[in-house]
N, C-alpha and C positions, 0 to 999 in steps of 0.2 A: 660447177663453179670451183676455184681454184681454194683454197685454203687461206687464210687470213693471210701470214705471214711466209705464205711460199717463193717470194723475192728477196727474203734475208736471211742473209750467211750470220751466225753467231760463231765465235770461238771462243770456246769453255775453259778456263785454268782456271777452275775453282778446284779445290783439293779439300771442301767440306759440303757438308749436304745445302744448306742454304742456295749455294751457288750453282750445284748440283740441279739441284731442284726447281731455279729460277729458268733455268736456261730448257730445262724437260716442259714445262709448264708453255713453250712458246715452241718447244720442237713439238709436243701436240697440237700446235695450232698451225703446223706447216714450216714451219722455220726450219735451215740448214742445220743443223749442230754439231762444230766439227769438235771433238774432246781432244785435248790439247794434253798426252803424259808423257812424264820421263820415258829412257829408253825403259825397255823391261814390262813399262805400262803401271799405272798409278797404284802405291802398294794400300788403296782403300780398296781394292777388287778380292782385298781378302775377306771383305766384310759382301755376303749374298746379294743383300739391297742394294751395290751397287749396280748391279744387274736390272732394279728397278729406276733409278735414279738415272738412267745412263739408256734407257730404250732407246732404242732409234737414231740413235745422235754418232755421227762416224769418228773413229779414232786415227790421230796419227801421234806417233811416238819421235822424240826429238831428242837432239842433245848441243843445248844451246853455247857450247863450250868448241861448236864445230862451229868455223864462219861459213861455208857456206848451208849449211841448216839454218843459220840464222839469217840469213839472207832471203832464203826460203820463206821462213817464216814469213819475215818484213814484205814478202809480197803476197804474202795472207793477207794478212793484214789491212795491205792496200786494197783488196777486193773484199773485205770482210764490212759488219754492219754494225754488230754489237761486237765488246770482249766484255765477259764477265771472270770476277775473280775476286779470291775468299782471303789476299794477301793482306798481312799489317801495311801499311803505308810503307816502312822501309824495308820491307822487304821485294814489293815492289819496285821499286826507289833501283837497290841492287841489282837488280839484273835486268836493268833497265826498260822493263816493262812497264811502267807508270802512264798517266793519263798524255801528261807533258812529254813525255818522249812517242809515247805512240800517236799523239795528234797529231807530230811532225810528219808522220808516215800518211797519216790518214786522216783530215782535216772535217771528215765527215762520219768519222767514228763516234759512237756509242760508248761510255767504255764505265760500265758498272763495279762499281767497286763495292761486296760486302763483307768489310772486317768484324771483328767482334762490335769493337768499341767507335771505330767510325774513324778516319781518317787524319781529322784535326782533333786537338784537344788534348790535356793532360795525359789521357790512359790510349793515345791511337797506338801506341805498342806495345800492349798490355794484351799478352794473347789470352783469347777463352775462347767458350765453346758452349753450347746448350745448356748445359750444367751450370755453370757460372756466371755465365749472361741471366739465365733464367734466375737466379738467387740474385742477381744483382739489382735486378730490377723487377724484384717482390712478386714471383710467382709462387712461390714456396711457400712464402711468409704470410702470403695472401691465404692458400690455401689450408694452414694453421691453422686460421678463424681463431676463436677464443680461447684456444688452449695456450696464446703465447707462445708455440711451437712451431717452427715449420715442417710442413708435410713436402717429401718430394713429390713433386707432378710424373706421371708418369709420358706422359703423350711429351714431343718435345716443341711448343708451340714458340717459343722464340726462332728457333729456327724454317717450321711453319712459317708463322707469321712475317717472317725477312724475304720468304721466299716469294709468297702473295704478293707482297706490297712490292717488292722489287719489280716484280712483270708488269704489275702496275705503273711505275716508274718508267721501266723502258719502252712499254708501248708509245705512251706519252713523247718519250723523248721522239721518237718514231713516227711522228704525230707531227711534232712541231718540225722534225729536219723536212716535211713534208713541202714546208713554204720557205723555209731558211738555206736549207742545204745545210746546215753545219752540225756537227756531233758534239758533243758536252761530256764531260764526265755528269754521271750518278752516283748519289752515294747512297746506299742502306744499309747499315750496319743490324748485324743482330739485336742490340739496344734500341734501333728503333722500331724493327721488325716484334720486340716484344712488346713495347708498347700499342703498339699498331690493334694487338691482339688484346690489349687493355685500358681501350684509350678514353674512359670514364673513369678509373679505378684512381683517378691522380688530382681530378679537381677539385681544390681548394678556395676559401674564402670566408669571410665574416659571419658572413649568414650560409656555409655550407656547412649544413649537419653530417660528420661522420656517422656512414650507416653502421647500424648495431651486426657485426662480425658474427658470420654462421660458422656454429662449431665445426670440426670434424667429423662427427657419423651423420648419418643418413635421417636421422628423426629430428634434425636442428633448422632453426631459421625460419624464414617467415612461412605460417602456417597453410598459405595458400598457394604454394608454389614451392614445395617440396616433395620426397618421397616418403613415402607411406608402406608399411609391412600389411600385408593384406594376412590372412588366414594360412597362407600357403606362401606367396613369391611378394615383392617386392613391385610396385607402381610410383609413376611419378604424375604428381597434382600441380596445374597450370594456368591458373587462373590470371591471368596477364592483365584484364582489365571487368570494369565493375560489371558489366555486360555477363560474362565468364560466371564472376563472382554469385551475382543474382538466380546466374540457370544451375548452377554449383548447393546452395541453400534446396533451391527447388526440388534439385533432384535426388539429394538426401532426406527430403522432408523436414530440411531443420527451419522452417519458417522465420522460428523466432530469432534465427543469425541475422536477420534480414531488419531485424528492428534495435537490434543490442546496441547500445551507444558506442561498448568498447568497440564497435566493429564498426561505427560510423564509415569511417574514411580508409575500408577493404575496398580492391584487394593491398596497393603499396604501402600507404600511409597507417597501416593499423599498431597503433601505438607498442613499444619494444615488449612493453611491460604487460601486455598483453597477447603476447605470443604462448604463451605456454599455457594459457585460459581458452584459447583458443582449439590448439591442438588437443588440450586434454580431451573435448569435445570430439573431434574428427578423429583423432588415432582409434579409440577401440569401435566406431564403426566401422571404421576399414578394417580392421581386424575384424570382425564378427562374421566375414564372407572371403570366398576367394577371388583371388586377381580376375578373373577372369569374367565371372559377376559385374565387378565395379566396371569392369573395363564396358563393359555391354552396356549396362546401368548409365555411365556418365557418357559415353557417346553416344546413347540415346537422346540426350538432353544437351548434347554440345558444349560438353566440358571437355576440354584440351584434356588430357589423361594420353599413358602411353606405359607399355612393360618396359623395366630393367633389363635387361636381357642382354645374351653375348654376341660377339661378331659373328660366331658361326650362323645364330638364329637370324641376325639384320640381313646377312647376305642370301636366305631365303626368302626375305620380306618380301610380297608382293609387287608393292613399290617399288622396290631396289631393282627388282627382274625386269619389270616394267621398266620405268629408265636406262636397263642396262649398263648400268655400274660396274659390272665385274667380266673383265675378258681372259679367256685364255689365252697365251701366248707360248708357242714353243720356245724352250733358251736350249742353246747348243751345251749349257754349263751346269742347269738347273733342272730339266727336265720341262715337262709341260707346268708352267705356271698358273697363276691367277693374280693378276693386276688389275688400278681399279684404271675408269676408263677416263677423259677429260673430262671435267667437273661440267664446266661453262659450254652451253648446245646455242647453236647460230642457223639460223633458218636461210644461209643462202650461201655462207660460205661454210666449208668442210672440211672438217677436219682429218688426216689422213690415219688410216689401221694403225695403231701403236704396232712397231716389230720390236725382234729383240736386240739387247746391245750388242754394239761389235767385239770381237778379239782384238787385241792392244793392237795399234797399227797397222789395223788391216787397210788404214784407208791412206798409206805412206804416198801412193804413186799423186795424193794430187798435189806433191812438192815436186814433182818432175812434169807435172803436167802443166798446159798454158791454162792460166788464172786471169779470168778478168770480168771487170764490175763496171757496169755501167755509173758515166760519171755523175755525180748528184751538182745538179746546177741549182747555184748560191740567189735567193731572192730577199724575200721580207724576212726581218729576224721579230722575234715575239719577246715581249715583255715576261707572259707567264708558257709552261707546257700547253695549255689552254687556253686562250686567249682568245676572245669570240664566240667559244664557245655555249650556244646558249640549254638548260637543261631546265623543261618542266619536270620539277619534280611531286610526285603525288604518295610517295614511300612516307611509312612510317615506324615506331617502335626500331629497333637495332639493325637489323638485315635490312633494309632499305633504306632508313636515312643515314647510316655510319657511310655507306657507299656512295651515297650524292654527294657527301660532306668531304671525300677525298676527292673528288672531281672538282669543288670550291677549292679545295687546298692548288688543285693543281693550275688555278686562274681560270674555272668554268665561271657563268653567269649561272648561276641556279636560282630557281623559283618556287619555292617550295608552297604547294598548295594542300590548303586545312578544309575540310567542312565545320562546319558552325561549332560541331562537338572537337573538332583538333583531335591532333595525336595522340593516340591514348597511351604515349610515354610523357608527353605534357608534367603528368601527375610527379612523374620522377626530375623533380625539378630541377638538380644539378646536372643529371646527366642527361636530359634532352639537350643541354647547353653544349655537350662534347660530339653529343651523334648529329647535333646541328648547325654548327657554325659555319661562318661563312658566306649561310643565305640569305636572300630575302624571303617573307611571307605573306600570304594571302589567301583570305577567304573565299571561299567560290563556292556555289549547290549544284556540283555536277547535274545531282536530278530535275533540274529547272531548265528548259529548255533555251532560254534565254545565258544562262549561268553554263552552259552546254556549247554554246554558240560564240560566246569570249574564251572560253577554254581552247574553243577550235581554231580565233585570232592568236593566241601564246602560240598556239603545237606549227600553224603555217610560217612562224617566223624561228621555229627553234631546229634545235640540231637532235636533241636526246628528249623523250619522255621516258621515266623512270617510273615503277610501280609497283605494290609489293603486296596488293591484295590477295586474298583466298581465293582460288580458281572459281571462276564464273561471276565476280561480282565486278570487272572494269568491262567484260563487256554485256554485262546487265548494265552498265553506267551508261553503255556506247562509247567507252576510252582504252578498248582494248586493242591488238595492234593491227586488227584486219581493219578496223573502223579508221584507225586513226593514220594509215597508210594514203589511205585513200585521201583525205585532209591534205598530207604532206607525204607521198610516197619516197621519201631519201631520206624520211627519218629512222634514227634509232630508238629500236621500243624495249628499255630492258624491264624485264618481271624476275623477282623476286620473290617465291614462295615457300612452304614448307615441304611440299610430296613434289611437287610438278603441276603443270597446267592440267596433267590426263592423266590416268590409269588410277586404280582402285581404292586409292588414297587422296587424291587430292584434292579431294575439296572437306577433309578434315583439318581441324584449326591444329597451327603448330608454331610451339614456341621451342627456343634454342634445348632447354633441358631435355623436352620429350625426345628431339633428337638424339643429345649427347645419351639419354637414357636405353634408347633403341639399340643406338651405335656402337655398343658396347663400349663406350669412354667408361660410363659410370662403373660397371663391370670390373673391367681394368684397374681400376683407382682404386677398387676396392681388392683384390686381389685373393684369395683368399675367404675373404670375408663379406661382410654388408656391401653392397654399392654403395661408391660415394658423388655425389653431387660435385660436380667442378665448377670452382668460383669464376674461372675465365670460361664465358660465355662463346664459345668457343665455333658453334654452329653458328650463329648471328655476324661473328666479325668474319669468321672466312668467307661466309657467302657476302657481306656490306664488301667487301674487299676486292672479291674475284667477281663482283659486278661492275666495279669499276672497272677492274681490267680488261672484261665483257666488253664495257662501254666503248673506251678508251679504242680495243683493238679493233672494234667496228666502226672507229671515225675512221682508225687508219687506213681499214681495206676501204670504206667510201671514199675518200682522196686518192686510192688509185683506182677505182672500177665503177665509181658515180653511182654508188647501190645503196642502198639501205639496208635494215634486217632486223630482226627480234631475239635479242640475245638473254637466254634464260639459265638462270642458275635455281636449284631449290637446297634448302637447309639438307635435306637427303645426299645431295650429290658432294652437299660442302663436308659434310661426315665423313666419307672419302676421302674429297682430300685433306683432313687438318690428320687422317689418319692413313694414311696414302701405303705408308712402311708396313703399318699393322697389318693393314687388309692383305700386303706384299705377302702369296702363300708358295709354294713348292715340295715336293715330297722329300719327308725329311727335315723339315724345317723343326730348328732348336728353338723353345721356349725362350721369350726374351728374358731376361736375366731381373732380378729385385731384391732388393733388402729391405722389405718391411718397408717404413715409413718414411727411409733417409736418403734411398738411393737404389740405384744396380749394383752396389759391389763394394769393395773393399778401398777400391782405386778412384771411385766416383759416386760422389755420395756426398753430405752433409753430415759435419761432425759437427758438437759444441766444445767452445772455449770456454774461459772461468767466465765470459761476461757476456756469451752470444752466441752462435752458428755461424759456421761458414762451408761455404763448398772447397771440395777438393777435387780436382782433376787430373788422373796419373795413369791413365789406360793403359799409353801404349808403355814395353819396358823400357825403354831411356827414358823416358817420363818419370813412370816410378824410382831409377836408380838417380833421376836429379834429387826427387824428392827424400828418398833415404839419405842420399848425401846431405842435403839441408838439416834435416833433424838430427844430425848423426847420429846416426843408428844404418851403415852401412851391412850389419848385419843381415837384415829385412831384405837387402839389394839380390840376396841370392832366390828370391821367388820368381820367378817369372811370371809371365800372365796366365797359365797352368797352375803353376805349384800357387799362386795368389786363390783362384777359386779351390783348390782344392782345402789349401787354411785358412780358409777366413775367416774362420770363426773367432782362432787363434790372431789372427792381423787387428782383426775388425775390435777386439778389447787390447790388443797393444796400443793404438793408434785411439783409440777412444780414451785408455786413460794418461795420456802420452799428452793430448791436447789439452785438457781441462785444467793441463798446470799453467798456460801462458796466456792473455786477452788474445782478443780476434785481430786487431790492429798487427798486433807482434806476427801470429803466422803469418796475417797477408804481406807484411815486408816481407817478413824471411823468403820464402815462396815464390815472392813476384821478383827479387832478386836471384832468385833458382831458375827462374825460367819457367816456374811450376803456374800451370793453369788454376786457378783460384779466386775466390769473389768472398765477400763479406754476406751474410744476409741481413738484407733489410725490406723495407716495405718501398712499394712504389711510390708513394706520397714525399721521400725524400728527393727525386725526380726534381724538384726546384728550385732545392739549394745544391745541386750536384753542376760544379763548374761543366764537366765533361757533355751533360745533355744540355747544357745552356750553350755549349760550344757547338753543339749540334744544332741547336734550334728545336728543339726537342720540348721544349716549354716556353708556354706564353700566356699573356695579362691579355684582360679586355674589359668590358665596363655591360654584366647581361643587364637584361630587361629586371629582372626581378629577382636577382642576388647579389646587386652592387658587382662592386671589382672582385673579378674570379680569375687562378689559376688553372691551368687546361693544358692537354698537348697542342705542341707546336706541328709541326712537319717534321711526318717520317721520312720525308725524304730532299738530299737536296740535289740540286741541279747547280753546277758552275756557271748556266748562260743566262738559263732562263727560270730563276727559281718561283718557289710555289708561292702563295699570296693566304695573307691573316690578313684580315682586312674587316669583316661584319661576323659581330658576335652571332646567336640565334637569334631570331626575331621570335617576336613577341606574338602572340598572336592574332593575322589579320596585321601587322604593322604595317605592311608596303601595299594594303588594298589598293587605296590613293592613289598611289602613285604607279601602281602598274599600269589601274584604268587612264590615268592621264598620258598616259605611253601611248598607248591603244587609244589616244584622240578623244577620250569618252568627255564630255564637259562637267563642269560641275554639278550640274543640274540633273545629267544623266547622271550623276555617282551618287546623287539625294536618292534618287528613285530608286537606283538598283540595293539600296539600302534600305530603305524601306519599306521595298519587298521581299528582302530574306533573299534575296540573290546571292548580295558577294556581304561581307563582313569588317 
């Protein structure tokens, strides 16, 4: 079978990683991708990773200041399917590359636009970049926890995060020109690409209690779902719900946790004030033995548990080998590499061998050659990307329902199905509200044969069942995808796990930490020192994310090839990719760069002011010599990005007590009048008085079940033709029983009965 997207041509002019990354993400799925650099060839090919960012995808070099290269081009164009591109809006604008001018060429173009700050809006040309997007929209500040300080994040998940949600975006788009014929502009900017990756961390409301903020190290935060210092290494504890909690007691022999009042409402809701009553308890048993014990110990008894440990050790992980996560690829510039492999696996269409990238231009002759694209003929246009679409969904907790809930965003029907016990994120009352909007709910007992046989009336009339149990319990249900094929053989069946369906690991329970912990995030974060726990759950939204796009990309190849398939992502494979760069290895390869708690370096980093932090951004050197210009202090200009690492020590206390004289307000004008890349630190929660993401659609009001009127994210992403749809808060649980059965023709009298019997709910 062919590959998802082995019928579209993309053309790349991104000139940052997000864009970069957006368009790799769909050349591993078969897509053309032709990279679009200056003559010379893009001067990021100084940086190695672009060797990763750039696999497979052909180059040709231009110089659009020739007419007929431009011409050329414009008849790229005309045969092209998507253009992505990492321009501010006016920059764009100038070299008349914009949405508006290339519709004219190609009225059936695609054309993704992801700037920093988004296209419309106060700050659309206000340059930034990972650093400063990421500060601006409280990844830092988040990661602070109670110290009132920001910690820099080391992993760079805004950009991640743009990049996901972007493919996601364009399949979609891809999806709907399927019936319409027509192309749209995309928009995802980095700012909502970080949200995307934190899209709980902002909801507000009356009755929403801010959760009590985990410190900095490693021994902080809720007692049940942290890391623990064993006798020797370092383990993380994952007790995600009371089930967990219960076998967790047992297998410590602490019985009496089991009866304590403070601990009534373990594992989420155990009072703040009782965290540290808690822990004292648990910390020096885990100390009294080594990692290795407990690790035996607590998966004997099926307590989620997992080692801290580093990338080097993950990518021997059993698992990992089994999946096959890690390929070698020759590079003509690099030597024999190790990249990781496409996250998202499709049981009928194929993905092709990742090779390596080209030399600048090598791929010039197909501007001399004849270009042509079959024409897309114009039909039904759609209200939403999704329109029709109908999605059982059965996911739950973060990895499964954050990814149904952007398939609602994108105008799905989704139907999110509970047993009698519901969600066991339920408990986390605000943020079930964000991993769930959009759909309707209802109760149903898969194990009731009857409750078995109304499941199978949903799955004959839908398009996607969704799922995100631990290997072997949907088809212990009989709702796994050989079963439920057979039911409706054109459907799509996406699963959601933590190891995979198969191999050595997977039918151990796994939540986002033990990942992050495996993965060497926690590692990394820690540097040096303890591992640290990362606030942005990081394993959970990439794979909620890159399921959607799973989903999404298998409507579109069923609209050209009338097939079906089972599209599987595990939290193992999303580690990979939120760290795609890390795991990027070659002989020879330079330690990446850090300064402690505030950044990489000298030129990028987080400094404080007399009233706050702010990030600075000054990599490259005309960067830095705007910026020494701003401050005068042209002397500093004479460092280059060299002589900068070699004095930093000496930069790094100029510039730190140079700052502390003026507020944060002051540098960011001065700065953003410079030209100089820069952001304020703040926390995400201000997200809803920030005109910029309200210009976005970035936030929005709704009225939940059982928190009054709440504040929540909007839509990451927007579409010019056919945008995404807010419409139904989360439901309640069991809300839409009624009314689905009344869909499904059931009468009244039947829905007495089926209730009465513990069927539906």
């Amino acid at each position: 079978m062919v590959a998802i997207f082995s019928d579209i041509r993309i053309l790349d002019f991104s000139r940052d990683i997000q864009g970069m990354y957006t368009s790799l993400l769909m050349s591993d799925m078969g897509a053309e991708v032709i990279k679009i650099e200056p003559v010379g060839g893009d001067p990021l090919r100084s940086d190695p990773n672009y060797r990763f960012y750039n696999r497979g995808k052909k180059s040709i070099c231009l110089d659009l200041s020739i007419e007929n290269q431009l011409e050329n081009l414009h008849a790229l164009i005309k045969s092209s399917d998507v253009v992505v591109t990492t321009w501010l809006q006016s920059e764009a604008k100038s070299t008349f590359l914009d949405y508006e001018n290339l519709s004219k060429i190609n009225p059936s173009l695609l054309y993704c636009s992801l700037p920093p700050y988004g296209d419309v809006g106060p700050m659309a040309d206000v340059p930034g970049d990972d650093g400063t997007v990421g500060t601006y929209t409280g990844i830092h500040e988040g990661q602070g926890g109670e110290i009132g300080t920001p910690l820099y994040v080391q992993l760079p998940f805004a950009t991640y995060g743009t990049a996901f949600t972007a493919s996601l975006a364009v399949a979609a788009g891809l999806f709907e020109r399927e019936s319409s014929g027509l192309g749209q502009k995309i928009e995802v900017p980095l700012y909502a690409g970080s949200t995307s990756m934190q899209a709980t961390g902002f909801i507000a409301g009356e009755k929403v209690t801010t959760p009590r903020r985990r410190g900095p190290g490693p021994s902080t935060g809720l007692p049940v779902y942290r890391l623990y210092k064993c006798s020797d290494e370092w383990l993380f504890l994952a007790c995600g719900n009371n089930v967990f909690w219960n076998k967790l007691c047992i297998a410590l022999e602490c019985f009496d946790l089991l009866e304590d009042e403070r601990f009534s409402e373990a594992p989420w809701n155990i009072p703040a004030e009782y965290w540290e009553d808690l822990a004292a308890i648990l910390e020096p048993i885990f100390a009294s033995n080594s990692r290795e014990y407990w690790l035996n110990t607590l998966r004997q008894s099926d307590v989620p548990c997992a080692p801290a440990e580093t990338r080097e050790w993950f990518s021997r992980h059993p698992q990992v080998l089994y999946n096959e996560m890690l390929l070698q690829i020759p590079d003509p510039e690099l030597g024999m590499t190790t990249q990781v492999s496409p996250p998202v696996k499709f049981s009928v269409s194929k993905s092709p061998v990742p090779v390596s990238a080209r030399s600048p231009g090598e791929d010039n002759e197909l501007f001399t050659s004849s270009i042509s694209k079959v024409k897309i003929p114009q039909g039904r246009g759609n209200q939403h990307p999704l329109d029709n679409v109908k999605v059982v969904d059965l996911t739950g907790y973060i990895a499964g329902a954050y990814g149904t809930t952007l398939l609602a965003d994108l105008g799905a029907n989704v139907l999110k199905i509970e047993s009698f016990a519901g969600d066991g994120f339920r408990q986390n009352g605000a943020a079930f509200q964000g991993w769930n909007q959009g759909k309707e709910g209802m109760i149903l007992d898969l194990k009731n044969p009857k409750g078995l046989d109304i499941f199978h009336q949903l799955v004959r009339e839908a398009d996607v069942v969704a799922e995100n149990f631990r290997a072997g319990i949907a088809k212990k249900l009989g709702v796994d995808y050989q079963s439920l094929k057979k039911v409706n053989p054109k459907i799509i069946y996406s699963t959601v796990n933590g190891y995979g369906l198969s191999g050595p690991f997977s039918e151990y329970p796994a939540f986002d930490p033990l990942i992050q912990a495996q993965g060497g995030a926690m590692r990394d974060q820690g540097g040096g020192g303890d591992p640290v726990f990362l606030r942005i759950a990081a394993s959970d939204y990439t794979s909620a994310i890159l399921s959607a796009y799973g989903i999404v990309s298998a409507l579109y190849y069923r609209s050209r090839h009338n097939k079906g398939q089972h599209v599987e992502i595990s939290l193992v494979n999303a580690a990979f990719a939120y760290q795609a760069a890390e795991y990027f290895d070659y002989p020879n390869k330079p330690e990446k760069p850090r300064l402690g708690i505030v950044g990489q370096s000298v030129d990028y980093r987080l400094y404080k002011a007399k009233d706050g932090w702010f990030f600075l951004s000054c990599r490259e050197d005309t960067e830095w010599n705007k910026m020494c210009d701003a401050i005068g202090r042209l002397d500093l200009a004479k460092h280059n990005k060299d002589a900068r690492v070699r004095n930093q020590k000496v930069l790094n206390h100029t510039l730190e007590s140079l700052f502390l004289n003026n507020e944060v307000s002051e540098w960011i004008n001065l700065f953003r009048q410079a030209g100089v890349k820069c952001a304020p630190n703040q926390t995400l929660r201000i997200i809803h008085d920030d005109p910029q993401a309200q210009a976005l659609g970035l936030t929005t009001e709704t009225d939940s079940y059982n928190l009054g009127r709440i504040k929540l994210q909007g839509l990451p992403f927007k579409f010019s033709r056919t945008p995404g749809k807010l419409e139904l808060p989360a439901p309640s649980h069991g809300e839409h029983t009624d009314k689905i059965l009344k869909e499904l023709k059931f009468s009244k009298k039947d829905i007495l009965s089926l209730r009465s019997k513990g069927i539906v709910g």
